[in-house]
RODODO-32164 format. One line per field, with one value per atom (N, C-alpha, C): x, y, z; residue in one letter; atom name; residue number from 0. Coordinates in steps of 0.1 Angstrom, whole numbers, plus 2048, in hexadecimal, padded with zeros to 3 digits. Layout:
# RODODO-32164
X	c(X;...)
Y	c(Y;...)
Z	c(Z;...)
aa	c(A;...)
at	c(CA;...)
i	c(NUM;...)
//
This chain:
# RODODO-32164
X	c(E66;E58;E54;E48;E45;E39;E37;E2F;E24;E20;E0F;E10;E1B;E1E;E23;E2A;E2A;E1D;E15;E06;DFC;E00;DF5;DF9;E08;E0D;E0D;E0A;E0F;DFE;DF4;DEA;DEA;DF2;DF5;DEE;DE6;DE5;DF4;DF9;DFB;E06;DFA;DF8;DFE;DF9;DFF;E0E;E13;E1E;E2B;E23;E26;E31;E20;E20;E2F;E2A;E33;E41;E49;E55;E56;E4A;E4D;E54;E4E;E51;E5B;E5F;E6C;E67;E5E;E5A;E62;E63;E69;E6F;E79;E81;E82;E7F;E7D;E8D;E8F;E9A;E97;E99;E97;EA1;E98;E9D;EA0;EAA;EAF;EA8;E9A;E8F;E86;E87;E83;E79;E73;E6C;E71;E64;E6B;E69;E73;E73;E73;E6D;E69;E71;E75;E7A;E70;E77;E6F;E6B;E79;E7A;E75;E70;E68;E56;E55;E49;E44;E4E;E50;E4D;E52;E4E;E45;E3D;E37;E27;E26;E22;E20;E2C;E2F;E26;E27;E1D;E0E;E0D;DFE;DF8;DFE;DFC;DF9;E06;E07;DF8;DF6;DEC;DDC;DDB;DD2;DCE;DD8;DD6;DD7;DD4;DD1;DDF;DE9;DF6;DF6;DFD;E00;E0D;E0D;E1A;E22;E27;E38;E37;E29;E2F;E33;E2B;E32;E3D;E42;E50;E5A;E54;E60;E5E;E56;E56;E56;E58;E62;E72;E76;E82;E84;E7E;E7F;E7A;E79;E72;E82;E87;E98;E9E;EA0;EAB;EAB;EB4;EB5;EBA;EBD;EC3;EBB;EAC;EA0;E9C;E9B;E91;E84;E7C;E6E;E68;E71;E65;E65;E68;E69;E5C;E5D;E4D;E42;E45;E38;E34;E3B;E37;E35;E38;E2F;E1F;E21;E13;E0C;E0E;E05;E00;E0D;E09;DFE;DF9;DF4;DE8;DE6;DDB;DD2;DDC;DD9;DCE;DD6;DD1;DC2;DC1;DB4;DAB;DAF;DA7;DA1;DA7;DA5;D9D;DA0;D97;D8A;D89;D7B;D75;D7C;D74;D71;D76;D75;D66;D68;D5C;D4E;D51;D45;D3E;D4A;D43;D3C;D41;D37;D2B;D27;D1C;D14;D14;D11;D07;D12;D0C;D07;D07;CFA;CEF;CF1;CE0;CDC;CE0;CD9;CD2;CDD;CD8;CCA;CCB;CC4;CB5;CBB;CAE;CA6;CAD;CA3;CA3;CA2;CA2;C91;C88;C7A;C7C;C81;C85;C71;C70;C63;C66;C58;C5A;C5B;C61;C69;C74;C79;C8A;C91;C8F;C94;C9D;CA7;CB1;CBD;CB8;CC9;CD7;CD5;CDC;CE7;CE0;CE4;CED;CE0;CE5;CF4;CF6;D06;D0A;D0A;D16;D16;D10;D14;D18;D19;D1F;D15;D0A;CFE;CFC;CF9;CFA;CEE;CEA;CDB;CE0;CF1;CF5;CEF;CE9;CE7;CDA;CCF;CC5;CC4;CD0;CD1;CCB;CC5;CC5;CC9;CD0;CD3;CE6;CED;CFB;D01;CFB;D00;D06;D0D;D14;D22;D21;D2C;D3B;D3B;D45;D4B;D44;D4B;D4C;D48;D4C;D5A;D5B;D6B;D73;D6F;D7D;D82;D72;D77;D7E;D7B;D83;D8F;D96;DA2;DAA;DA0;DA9;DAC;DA5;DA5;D9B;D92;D86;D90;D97;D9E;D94;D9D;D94;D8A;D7E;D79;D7C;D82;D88;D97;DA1;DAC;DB1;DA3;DAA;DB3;DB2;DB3;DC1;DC5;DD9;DDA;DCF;DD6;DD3;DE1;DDE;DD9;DDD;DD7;DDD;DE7;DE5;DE8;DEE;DF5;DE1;DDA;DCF;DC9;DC5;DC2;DB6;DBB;DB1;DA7;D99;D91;D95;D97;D91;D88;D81;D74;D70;D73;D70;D6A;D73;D70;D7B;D84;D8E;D9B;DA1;DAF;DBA;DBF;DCA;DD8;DE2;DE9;DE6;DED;DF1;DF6;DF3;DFB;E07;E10;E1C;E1D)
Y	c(75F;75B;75E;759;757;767;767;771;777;766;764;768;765;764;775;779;78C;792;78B;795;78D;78A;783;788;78F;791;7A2;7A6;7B3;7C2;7B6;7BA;7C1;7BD;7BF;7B1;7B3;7A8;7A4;79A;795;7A4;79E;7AA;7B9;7BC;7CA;7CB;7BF;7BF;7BB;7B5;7B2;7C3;7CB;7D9;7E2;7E1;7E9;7E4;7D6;7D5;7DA;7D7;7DF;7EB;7F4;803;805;7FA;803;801;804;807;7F9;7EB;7E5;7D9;7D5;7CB;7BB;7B4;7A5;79F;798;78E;786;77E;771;769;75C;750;74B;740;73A;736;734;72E;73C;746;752;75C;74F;753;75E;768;76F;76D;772;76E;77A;77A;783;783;78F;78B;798;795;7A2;7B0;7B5;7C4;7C6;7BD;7C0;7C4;7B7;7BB;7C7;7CC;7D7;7E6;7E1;7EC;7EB;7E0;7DF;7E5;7E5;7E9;7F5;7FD;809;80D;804;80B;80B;7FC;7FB;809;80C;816;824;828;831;835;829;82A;829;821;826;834;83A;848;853;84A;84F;858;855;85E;857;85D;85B;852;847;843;843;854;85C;864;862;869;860;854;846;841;844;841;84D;859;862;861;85D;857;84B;83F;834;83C;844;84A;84D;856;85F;855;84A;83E;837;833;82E;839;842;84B;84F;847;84D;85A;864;870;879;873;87D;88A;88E;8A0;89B;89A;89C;8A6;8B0;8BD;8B9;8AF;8AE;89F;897;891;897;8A2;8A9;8B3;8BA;8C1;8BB;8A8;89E;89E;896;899;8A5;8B0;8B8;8C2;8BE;8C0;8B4;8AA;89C;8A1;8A5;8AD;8B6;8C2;8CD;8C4;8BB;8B7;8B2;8A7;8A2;8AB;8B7;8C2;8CA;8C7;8CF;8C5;8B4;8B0;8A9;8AD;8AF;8B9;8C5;8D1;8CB;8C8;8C8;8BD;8B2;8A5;8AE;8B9;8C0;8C7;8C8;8D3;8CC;8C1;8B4;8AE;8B1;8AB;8B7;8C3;8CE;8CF;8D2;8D3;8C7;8B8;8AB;8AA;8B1;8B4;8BE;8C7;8D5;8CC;8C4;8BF;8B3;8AD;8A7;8AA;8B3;8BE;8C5;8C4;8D1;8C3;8B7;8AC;8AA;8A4;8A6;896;88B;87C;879;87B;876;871;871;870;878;883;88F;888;88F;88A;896;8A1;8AD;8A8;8A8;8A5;8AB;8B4;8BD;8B6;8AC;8A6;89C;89C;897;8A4;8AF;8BA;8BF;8BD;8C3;8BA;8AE;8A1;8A2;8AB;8AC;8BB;8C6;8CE;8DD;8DB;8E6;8E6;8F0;8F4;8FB;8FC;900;90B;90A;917;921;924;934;937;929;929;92C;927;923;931;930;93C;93D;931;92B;92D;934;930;925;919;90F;90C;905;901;90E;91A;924;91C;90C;90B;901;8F8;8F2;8FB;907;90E;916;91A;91E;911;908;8FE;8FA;8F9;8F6;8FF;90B;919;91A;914;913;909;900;8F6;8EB;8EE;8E5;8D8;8D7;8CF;8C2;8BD;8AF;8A7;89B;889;88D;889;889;87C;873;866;86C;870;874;87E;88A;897;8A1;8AA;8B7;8B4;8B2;8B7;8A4;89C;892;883;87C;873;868;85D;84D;84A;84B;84E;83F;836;827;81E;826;81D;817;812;80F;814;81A;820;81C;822;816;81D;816;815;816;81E;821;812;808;7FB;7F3;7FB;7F7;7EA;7E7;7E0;7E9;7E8;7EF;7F4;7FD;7FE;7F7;7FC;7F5;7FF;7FF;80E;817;824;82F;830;835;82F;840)
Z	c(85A;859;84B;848;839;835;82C;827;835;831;836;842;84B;85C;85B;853;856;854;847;847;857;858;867;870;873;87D;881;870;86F;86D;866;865;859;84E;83F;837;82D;824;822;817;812;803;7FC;7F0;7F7;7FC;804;806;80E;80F;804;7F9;7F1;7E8;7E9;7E6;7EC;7F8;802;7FC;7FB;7F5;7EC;7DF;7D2;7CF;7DD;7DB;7E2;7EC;7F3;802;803;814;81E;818;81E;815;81D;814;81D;814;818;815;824;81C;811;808;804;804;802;7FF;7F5;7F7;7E8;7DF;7E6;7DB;7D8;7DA;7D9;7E4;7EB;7F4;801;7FE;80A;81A;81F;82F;833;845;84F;856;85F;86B;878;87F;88B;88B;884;880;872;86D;85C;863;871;875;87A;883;886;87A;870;869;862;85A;857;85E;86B;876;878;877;87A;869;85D;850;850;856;859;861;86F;876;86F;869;861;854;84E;844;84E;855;85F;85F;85F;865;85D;84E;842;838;83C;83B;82F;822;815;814;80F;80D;80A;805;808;813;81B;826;832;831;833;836;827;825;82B;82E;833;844;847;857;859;852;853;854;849;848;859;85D;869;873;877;87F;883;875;874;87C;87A;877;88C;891;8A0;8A4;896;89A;898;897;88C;898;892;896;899;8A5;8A8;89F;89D;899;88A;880;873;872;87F;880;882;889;88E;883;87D;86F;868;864;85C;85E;86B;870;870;875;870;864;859;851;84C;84A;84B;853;85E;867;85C;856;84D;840;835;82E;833;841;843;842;846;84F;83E;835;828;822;822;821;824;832;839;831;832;82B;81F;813;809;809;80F;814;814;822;825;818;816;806;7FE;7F8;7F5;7F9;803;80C;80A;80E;80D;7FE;7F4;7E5;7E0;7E7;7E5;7EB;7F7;800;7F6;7F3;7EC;7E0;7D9;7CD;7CD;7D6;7DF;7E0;7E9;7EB;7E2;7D7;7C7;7BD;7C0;7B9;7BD;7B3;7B6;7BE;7B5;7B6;7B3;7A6;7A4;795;78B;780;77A;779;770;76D;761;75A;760;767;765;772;779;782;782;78F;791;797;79B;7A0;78F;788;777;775;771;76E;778;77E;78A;781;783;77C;76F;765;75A;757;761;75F;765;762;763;771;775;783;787;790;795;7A4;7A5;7AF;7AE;7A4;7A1;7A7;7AA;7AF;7BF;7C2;7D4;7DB;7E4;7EE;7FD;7FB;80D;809;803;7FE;7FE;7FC;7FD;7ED;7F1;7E4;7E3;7E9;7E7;7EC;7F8;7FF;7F0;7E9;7E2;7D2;7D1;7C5;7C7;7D9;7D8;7DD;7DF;7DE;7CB;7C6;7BE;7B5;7BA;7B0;7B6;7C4;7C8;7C3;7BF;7B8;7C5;7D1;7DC;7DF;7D1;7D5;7D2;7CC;7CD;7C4;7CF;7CB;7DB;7D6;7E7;7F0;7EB;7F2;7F7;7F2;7F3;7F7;7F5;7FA;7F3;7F1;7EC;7E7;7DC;7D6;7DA;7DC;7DE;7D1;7D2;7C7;7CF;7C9;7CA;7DC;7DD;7EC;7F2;7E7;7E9;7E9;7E0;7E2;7D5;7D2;7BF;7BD;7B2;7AD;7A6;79F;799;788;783;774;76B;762;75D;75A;758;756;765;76F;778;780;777;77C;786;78B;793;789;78F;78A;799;794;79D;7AA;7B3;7BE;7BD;7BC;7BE;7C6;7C4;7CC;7D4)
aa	c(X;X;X;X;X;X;X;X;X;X;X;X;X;X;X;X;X;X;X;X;X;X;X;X;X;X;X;X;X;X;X;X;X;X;X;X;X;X;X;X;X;X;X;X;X;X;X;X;X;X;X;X;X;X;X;X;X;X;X;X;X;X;X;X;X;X;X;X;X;X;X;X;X;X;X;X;X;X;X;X;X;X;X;X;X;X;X;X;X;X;X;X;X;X;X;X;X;X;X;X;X;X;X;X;X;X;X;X;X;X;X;X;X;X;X;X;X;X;X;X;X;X;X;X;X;X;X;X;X;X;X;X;X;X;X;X;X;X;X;X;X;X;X;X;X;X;X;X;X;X;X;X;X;X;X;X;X;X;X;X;X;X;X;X;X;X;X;X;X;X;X;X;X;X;X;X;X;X;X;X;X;X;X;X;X;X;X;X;X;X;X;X;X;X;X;X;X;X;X;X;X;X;X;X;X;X;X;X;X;X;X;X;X;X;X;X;X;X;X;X;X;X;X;X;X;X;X;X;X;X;X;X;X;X;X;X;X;X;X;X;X;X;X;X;X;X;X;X;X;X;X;X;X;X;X;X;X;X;X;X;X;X;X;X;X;X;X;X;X;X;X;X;X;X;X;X;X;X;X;X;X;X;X;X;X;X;X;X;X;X;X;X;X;X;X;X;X;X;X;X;X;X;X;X;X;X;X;X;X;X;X;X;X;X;X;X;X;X;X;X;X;X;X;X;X;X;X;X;X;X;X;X;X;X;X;X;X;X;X;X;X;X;X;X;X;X;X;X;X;X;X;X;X;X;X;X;X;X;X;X;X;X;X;X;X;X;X;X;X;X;X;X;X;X;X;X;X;X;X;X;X;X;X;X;X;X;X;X;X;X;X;X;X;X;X;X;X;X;X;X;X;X;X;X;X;X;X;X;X;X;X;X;X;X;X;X;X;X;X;X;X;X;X;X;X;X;X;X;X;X;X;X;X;X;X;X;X;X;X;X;X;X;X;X;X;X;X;X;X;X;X;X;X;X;X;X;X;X;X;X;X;X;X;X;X;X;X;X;X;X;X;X;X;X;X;X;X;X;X;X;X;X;X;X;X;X;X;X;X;X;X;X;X;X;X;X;X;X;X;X;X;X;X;X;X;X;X;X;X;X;X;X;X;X;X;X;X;X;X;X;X;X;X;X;X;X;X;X;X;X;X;X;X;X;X;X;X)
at	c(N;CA;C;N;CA;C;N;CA;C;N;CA;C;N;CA;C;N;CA;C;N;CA;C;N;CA;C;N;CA;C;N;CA;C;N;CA;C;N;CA;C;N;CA;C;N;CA;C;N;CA;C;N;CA;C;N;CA;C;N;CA;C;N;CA;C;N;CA;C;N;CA;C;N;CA;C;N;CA;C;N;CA;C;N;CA;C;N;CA;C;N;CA;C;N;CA;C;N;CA;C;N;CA;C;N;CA;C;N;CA;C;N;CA;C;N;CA;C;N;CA;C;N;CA;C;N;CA;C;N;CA;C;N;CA;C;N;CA;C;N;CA;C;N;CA;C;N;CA;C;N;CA;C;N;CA;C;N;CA;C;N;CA;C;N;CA;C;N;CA;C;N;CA;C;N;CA;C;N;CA;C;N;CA;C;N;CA;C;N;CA;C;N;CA;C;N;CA;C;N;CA;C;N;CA;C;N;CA;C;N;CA;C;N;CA;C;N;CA;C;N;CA;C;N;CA;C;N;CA;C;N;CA;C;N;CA;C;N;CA;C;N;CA;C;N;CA;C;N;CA;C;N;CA;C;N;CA;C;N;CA;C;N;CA;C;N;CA;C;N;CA;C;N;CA;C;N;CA;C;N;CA;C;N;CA;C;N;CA;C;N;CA;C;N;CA;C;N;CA;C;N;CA;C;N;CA;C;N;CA;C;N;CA;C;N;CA;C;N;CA;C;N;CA;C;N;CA;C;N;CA;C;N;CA;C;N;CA;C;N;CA;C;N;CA;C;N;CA;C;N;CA;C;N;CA;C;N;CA;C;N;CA;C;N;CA;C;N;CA;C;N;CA;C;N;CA;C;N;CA;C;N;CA;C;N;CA;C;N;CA;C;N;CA;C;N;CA;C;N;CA;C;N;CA;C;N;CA;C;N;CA;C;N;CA;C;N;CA;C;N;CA;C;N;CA;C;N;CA;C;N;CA;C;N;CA;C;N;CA;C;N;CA;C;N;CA;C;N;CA;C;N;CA;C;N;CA;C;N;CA;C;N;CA;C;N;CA;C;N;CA;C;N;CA;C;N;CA;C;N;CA;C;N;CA;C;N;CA;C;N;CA;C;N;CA;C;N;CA;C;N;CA;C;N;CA;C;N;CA;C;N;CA;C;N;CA;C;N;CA;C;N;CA;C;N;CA;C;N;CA;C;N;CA;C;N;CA;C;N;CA;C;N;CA;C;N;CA;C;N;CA;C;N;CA;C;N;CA;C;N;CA;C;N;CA;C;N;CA;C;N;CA;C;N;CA;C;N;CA;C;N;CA;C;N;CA;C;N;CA;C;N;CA;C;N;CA;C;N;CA;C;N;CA;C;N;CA;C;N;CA;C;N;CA;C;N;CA;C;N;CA;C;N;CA;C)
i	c(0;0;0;1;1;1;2;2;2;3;3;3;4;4;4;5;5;5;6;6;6;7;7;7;8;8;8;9;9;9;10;10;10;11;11;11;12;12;12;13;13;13;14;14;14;15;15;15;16;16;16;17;17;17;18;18;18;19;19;19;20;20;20;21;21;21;22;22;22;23;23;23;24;24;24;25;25;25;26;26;26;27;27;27;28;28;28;29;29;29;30;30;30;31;31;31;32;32;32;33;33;33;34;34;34;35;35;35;36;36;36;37;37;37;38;38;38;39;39;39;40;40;40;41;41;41;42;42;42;43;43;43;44;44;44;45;45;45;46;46;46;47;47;47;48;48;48;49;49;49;50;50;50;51;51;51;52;52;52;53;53;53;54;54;54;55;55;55;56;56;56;57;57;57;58;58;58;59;59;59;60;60;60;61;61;61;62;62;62;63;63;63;64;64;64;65;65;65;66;66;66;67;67;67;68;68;68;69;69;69;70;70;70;71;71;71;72;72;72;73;73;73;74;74;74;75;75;75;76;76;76;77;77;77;78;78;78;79;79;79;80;80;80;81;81;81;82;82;82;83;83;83;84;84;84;85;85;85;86;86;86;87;87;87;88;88;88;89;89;89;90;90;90;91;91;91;92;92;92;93;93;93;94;94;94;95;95;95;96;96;96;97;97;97;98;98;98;99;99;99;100;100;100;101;101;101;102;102;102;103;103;103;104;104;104;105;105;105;106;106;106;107;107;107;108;108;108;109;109;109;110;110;110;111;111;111;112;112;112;113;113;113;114;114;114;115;115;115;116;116;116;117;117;117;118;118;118;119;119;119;120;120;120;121;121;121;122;122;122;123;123;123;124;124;124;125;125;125;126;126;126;127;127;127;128;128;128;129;129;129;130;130;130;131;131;131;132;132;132;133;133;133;134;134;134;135;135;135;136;136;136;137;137;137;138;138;138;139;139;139;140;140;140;141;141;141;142;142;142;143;143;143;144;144;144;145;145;145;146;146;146;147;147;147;148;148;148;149;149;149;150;150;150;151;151;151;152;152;152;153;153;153;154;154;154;155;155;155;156;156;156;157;157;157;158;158;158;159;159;159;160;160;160;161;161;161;162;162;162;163;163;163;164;164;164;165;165;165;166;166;166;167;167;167;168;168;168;169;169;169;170;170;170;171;171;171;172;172;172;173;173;173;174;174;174;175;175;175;176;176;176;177;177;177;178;178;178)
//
């Protein structure tokens, strides 16, 4: 089957799967005219990626449970310590989210939003901090992630990169995908 008949069948664009061969995750027969062909077990995994990224898993962790998906001699307990390590991360970056939400209501909240220039919510994004003011401790959950070095990308989550998603560009154009 042709591209278009695996992304319709598989619930992958096009482009995506395009991706997915780039890096490895799957290999297309082709044809003598170059075009690539499908067969059942490409759908099948393809499937098994969609699922996978669904469920927000990084794509090398992806790729080592396609490994362990193949592999009929695999260890359960080497999926299950994928997944829950993948559990761990979410759970670090929920925290890390909350912490964000947390120190934007505060900022929020001591923001007059009138005609004054004066804006603590400017002031945090250029560096100046108004923590010192707080008397509710807020803002203490995202000053020790960020002194742990756990505050992250708030899209990707703490120690995490691009995560097979494109990134944006200060221009505002893509970069390719993180692999």
């Amino acid at each position: 089957m042709t591209i278009g008949e695996a992304a319709r069948r598989s619930g992958i664009s096009e482009k995506m799967i395009r991706h997915y061969e780039a890096i490895g995750l799957i290999t297309a027969r082709r044809e003598a005219n170059g075009y690539r062909v499908y067969a059942e077990p490409d759908i099948a995994v393809l499937r098994f990626i969609r699922h996978a990224r669904d469920l927000a898993f990084p794509l090398e962790e992806v790729r080592r449970l396609l490994a362990l998906w193949r592999d009929g001699g695999r260890a359960s307990a080497e999926v299950r310590r994928i997944a829950l390590d993948h559990v761990a991360a979410l759970e670090a970056k929920a925290r890390s989210l909350d912490a964000i939400a947390a120190s934007l209501r505060h900022l929020a909240a001591h923001c007059h939003g009138d005609e004054r220039p004066d804006c603590p919510i400017l002031d945090e994004l250029e560096g100046r901090t108004h923590d010192e003011d707080r008397t509710d401790g807020g803002g203490d959950e995202l000053r020790a992630l960020r002194a742990r070095g756990d505050l992250g990308d708030p899209v990707e989550g703490p120690g995490r990169g691009g995560a097979g998603r494109p990134r944006r560009r200060p221009g505002g154009g893509r970069d390719a995908p993180a692999a």
